[in-house]
C-alpha positions in Angstrom: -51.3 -57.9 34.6 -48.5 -56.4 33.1 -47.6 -55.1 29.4 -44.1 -56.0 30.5 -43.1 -60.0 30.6 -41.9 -61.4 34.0 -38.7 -63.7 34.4 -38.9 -66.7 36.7 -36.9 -66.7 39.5 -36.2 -70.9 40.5 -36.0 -70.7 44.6 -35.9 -73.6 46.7 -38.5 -72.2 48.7 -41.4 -73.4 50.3 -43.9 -71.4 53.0 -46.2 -72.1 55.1 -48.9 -69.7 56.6 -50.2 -69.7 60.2 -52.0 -68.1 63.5 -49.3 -67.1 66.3 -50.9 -69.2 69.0 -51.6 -71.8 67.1 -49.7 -75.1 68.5 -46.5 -76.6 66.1 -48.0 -79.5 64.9 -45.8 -82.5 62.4 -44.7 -81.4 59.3 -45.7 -85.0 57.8 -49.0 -84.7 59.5 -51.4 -85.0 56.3 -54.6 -84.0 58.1 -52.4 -80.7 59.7 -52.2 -79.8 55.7 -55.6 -80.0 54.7 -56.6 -78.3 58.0 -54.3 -75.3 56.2 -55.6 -75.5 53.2 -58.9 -75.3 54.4 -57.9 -72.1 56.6 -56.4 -70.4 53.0 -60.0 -71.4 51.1 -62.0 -69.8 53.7 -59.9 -66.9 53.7 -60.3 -66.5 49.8 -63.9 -66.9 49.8 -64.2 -64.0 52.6 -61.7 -61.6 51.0 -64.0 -62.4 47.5 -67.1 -62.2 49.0 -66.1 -58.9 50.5 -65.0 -57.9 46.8 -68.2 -58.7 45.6 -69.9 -56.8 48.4 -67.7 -53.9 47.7 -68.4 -54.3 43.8 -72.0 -54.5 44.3 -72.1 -51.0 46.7 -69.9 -49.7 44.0 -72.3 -50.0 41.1 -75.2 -48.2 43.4 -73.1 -45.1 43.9 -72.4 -45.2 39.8 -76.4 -45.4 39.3 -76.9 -42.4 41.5 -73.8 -40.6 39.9 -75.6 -41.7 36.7 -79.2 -40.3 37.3 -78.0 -37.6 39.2 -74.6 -36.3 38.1 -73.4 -33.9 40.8 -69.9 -33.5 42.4 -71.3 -35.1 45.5 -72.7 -38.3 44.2 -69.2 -38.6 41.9 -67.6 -37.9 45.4 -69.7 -40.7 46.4 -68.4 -43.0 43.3 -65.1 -42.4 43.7 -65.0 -43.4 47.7 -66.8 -46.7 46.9 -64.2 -47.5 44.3 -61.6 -47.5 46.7 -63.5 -48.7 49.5 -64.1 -51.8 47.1 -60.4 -52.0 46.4 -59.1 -53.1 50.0 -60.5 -56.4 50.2 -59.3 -57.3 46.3 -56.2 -56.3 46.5 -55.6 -58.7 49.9 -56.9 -61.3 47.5 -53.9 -61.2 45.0 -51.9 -63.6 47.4 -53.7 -66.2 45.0 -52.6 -65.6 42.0 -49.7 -67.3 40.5 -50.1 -70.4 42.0 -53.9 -71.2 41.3 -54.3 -71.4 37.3 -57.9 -70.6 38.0 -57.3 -67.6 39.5 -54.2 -65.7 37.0 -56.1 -66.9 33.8 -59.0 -64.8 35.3 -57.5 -61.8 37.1 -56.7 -59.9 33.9 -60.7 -59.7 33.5 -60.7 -57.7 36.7 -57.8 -55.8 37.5 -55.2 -55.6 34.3 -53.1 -52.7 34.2 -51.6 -50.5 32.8 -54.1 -49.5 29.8 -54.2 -47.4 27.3 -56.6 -44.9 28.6 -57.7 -43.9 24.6 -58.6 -46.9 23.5 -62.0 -46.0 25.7 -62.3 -42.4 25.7 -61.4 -38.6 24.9 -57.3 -37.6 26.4 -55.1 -35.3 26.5 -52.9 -35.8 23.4 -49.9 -33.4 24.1 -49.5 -35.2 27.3 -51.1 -39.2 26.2 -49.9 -38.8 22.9 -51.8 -39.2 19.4 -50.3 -42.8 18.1 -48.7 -46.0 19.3 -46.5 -48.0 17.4 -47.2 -51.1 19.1 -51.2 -50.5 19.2 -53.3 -49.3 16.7 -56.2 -48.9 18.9 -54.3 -46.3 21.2 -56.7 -43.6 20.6 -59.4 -45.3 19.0 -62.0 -43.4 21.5 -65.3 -45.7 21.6 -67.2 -44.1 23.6 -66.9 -40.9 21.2 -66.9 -43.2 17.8 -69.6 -45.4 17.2 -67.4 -46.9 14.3 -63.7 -46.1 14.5 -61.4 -47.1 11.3 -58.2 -48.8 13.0 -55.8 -50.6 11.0 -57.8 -50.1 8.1 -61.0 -51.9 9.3 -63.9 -50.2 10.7 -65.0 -51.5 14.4 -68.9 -51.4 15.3 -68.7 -49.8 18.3 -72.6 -48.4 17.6 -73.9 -50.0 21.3 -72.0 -49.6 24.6 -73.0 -53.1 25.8 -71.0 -56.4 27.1 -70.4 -57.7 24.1 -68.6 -54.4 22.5 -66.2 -54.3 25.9 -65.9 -58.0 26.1 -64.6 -57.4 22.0 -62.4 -55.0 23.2 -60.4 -56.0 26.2 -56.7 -57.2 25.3 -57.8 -56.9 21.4 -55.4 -58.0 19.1 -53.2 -59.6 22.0 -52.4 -56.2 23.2 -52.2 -56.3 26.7 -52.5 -52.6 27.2 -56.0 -52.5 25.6 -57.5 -53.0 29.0 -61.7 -52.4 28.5 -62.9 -54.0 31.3 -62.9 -54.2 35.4 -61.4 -52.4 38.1 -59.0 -49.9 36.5 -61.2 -49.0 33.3 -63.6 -47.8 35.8 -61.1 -45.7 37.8 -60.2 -44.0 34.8 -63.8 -43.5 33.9 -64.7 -42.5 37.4 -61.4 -39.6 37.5 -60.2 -39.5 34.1 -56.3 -38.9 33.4 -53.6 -37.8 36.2 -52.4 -34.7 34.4 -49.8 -33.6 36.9 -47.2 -36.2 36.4 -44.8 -36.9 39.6 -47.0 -33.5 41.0 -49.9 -33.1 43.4 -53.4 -33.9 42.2 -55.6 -36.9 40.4 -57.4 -37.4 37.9 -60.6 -34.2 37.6 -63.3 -35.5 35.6 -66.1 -33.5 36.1 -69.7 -34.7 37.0 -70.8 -33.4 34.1 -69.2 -35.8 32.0 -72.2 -37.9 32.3 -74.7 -35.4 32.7 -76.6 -35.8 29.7 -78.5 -32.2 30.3 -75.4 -30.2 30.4 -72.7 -32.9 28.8 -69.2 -31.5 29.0 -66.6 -33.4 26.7 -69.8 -34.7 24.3 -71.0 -38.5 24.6 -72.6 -38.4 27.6 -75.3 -40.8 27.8 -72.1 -43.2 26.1 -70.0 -42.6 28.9 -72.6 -43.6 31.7 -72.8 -46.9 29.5 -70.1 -47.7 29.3 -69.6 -47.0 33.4 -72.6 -48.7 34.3 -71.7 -52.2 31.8 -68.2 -52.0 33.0 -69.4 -52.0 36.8 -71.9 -54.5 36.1 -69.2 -56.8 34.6 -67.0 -56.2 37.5 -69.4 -57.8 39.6 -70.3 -60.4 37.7 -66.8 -61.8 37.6 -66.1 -61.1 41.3 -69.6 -63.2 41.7 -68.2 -66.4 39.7 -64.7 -66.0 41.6 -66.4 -66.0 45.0 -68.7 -68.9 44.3 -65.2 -70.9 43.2 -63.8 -71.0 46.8 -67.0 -71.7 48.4 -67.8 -75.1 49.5 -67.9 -77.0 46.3 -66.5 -74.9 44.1 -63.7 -75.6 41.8 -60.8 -74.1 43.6 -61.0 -74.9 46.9 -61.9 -78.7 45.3 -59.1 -78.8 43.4 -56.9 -77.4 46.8 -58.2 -79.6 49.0 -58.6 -82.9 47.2 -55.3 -82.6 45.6 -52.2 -83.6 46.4 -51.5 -81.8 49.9 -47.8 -80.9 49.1 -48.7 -79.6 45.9 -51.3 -77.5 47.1 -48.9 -76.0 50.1 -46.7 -75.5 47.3 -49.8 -73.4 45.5 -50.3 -71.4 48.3 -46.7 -70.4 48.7 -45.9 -69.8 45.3 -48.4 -67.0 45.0 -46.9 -65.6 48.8 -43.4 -66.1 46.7 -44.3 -64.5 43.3 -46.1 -61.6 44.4 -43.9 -60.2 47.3 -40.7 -60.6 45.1 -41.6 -60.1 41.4 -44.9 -58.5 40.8 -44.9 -56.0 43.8 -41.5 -55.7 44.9 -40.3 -55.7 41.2 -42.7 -54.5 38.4 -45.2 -52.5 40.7 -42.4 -50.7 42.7 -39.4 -50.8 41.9 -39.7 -49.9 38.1 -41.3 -47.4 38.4 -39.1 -45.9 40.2 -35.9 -46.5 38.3 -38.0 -45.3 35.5 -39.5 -42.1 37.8 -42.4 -42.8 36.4 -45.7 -41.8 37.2 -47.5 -44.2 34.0 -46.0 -47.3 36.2 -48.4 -46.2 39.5 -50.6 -49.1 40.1 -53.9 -46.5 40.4 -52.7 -44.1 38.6 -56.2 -42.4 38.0 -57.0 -42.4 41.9 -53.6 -41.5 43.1 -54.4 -45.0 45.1 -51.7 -46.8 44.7 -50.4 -46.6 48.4 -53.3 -49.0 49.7 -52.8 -51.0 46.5 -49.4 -51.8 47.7 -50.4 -51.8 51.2 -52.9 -54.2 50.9 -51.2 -56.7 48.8 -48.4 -57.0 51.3 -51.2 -57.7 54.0 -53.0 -60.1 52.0 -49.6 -62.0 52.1 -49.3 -62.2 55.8 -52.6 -63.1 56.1 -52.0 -66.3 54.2 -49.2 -66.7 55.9 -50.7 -66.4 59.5 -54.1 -67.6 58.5 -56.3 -64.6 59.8 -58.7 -62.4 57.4 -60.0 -59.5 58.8 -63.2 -58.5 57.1 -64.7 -55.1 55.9 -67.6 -56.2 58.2 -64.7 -56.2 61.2 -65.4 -60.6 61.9 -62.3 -62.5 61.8 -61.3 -66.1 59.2 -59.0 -67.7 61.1 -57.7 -71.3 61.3 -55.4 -73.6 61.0 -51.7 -71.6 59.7 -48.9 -72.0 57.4 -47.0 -70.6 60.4 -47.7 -73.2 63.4 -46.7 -75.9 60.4 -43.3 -74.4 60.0 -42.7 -74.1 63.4 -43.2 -77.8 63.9 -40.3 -78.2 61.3 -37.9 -75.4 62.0 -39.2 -72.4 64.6 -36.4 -70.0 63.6 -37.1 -70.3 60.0 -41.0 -69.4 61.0 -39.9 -66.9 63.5 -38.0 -65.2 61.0 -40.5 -65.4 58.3 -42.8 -63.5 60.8 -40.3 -61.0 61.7 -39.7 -60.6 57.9 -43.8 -60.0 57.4 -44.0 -57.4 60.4 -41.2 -55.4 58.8 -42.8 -55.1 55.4 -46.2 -54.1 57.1 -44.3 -51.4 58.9 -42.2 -49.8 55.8 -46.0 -50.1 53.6 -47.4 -48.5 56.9 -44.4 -45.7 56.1 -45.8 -45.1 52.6 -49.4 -45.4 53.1 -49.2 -42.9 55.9 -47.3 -40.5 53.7 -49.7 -40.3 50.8 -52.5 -40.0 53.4 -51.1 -37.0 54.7 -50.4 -35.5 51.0 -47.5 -36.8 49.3 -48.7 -39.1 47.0 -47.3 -42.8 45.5 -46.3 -40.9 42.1 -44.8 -37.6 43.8 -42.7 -40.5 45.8 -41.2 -41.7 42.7 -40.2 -38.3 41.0 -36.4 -38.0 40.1 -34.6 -36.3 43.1 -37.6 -36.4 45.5 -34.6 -38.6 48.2 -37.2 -38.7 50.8 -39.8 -40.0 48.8 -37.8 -42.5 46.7 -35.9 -44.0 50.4 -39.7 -44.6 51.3 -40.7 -46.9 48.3 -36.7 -48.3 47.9 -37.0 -49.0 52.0 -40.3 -51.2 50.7 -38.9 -52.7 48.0 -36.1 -54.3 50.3 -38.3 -55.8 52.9 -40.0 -57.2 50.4 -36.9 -58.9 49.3 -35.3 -59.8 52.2 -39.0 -61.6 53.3 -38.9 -63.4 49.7 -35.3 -64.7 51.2 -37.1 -65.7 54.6 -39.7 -67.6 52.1 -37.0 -69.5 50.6 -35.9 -70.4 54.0 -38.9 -71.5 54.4 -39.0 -73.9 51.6 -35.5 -75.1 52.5 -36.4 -76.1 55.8 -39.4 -77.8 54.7 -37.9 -80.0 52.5 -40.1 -79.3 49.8 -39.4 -79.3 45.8 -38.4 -75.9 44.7 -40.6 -73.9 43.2 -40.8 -71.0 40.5 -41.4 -67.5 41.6 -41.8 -64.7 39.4 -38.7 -62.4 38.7 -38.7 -58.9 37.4 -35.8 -57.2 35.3 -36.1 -54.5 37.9 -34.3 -56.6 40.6 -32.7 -59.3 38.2 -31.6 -57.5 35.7 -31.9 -53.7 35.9 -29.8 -52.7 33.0 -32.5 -54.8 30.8 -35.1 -51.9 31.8 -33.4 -49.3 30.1 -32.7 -51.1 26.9 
């Protein structure tokens, strides 16, 4: 989720996803479709399941971090964390299209937030005061009843309720409380360094109620543990709605088939072209800014970006590789196409490989030290090419999408735009 509004971008588009051996079959062929859809529910319920797996192996690291706060078992937190994130972040091929997925994901993985709204930052970098959110340093965890606004919040008991209260208060999507990212910060507190080396470097001690550095100890480990438990939770609901039965894969597969194809390829549409390409990437690096990094706490951003791209392909070729090393695979989007027009598909899938080879660039360059945010600092040319080459293939296989769409005849669709790629001279207004 974004602070920043995305424009729609009307393509006449239309994808379908799909194994490589898997023979063409009719595009009219109604029980070909529901086979597909099938494929793409199994693959959701896998990559959430994993999710929740993940989840539930990262709260167990935070309860040993809690009871025993040492730099190994926050060592241990922090590698769970973004162990947990590689299977999510394949699962955000689903938003966009499915209701039931976007009205949910801002639970779990809204960004960016205003770090201060939860606990103690560094003001002459942060800053002391918003003018668009009043609740910008309100600090929780460290005030059990903050005045904001003029009104005193009861923030006495780090519990559900008091994070539940806070996350997106007053309509301010910044005010992030809860899921994925409030528990990275927690976990590494800020990224000082800006577009230089280095994360976040809270210390263990943070939550060590017998030697409690930065006060609020036995707060901060509440808040940690609630968040956590919340996390799964919600990744818990979302799993059981793709399972057999559950409300979205019902709705996909008893629903009208072309509508649903056109579900599953809005969400390929919307998230290689205007969330990932556009508000994840490429703004931040008109802007050179750091504040604009996906995991900005982690310095994780690379397999953020990475794995979004994947979990696009693997809609589109029907194949889910799980953390357990198993295999989803069925029926594809890209046998369908190739029933209809092969050198549409063909493209499509030449289009896919070339994204997964310049996120393959970028990964592999953080992993050997030069991070996501050091790749977007003003005059780094190496580093900027690397996210910029990205940021095209992701473009130019949004084009082979609406190729796609063309040649399947379909009604366009809506995917979302960015100012970053429609408008860039809107960004700096």
């Amino acid at each position: 989720m974004r602070t920043k509004s995305l424009a729609k971008m009307a393509v006449a588009a239309f994808a379908i996803a799909g194994g490589l051996s898997a023979a063409p079959v009719q595009a009219d062929d109604m029980s070909a479709k529901k086979d597909i859809i099938n494929t793409y529910s199994d693959i959701a319920a896998a990559a959430y399941g994993d999710s929740l797996a993940g989840a539930k192996k990262l709260r167990s690291a935070i309860a040993a971090l809690v009871a025993t706060p040492t730099d190994a078992t926050l060592g241990a937190a922090r590698s769970a964390w973004i162990e947990a994130r590689e299977p999510y972040q394949q699962t955000e091929a689903y938003r966009f299209g499915n209701a039931i997925v976007d009205d949910w994901e801002g639970k779990v993985n809204a960004w960016p937030l205003d770090e201060g709204l939860i606990d103690y930052v560094q003001t002459d970098i942060y800053g002391a005061e918003s003018d668009g959110n009043p609740y910008y340093t309100a600090n929780v965890i460290a005030n059990p009843k903050p005045t904001i606004a003029g009104k005193v919040l009861d923030a006495t008991s780090i519990d559900r309720k008091l994070i539940q209260s806070l996350h997106e208060i007053d309509e301010i999507e910044s005010n992030v409380a809860t899921g994925y990212h409030a528990i990275e910060f927690l976990l590494w507190g800020q990224d000082l360094n800006g577009t230089g080396p280095g994360a976040g470097i809270r210390p263990a001690s943070d939550f060590d109620t017998n030697n409690c550095t930065n006060g609020n100890c036995a707060r901060r480990a509440a808040y940690l543990t609630t968040a956590t438990d919340m996390l799964v939770d919600e990744l818990a609901w979302m799993t059981a709605q793709w399972a057999d039965g559950g409300a979205a894969r019902t709705g996909l597969v008893d629903g009208d088939a072309d509508k649903s194809i056109a579900t599953i390829l809005t969400g390929m549409g919307s998230l290689s072209y205007g969330e990932l390409a556009g508000e994840r990437m490429k703004l931040g690096l008109m802007l050179h800014d750091p504040e604009e990094e996906h995991d900005c706490f982690s310095d994780n951003t690379h397999r953020s970006h990475y794995n979004d791209a994947l979990g696009i392909r693997n809609v589109y070729l029907g194949e889910y590789k799980r953390t357990d090393g198993s295999v989803v695979k069925g029926a594809s989007l890209s046998a369908f196409v190739t029933g209809k027009d092969s050198s549409a598909d063909k493209e499509l899938r030449a289009a896919l490989d070339a994204t997964m080879n310049k996120m393959t660039s970028l990964s592999d360059t953080a992993e050997k030290g030069e991070r996501y945010d050091q790749m977007l600092a003003e005059g780094n040319t190496r580093g900027n090419e690397i996210v910029q080459a990205a940021v095209d293939a992701l473009t130019v296989q949004t084009r082979s999408i609406e190729r796609v769409v063309a040649a399947l005849g379909l009604s366009a669709l809506e995917f979302e735009g960015s100012d970053s790629l429609d408008n860039p001279g809107a960004v700096f207004q």
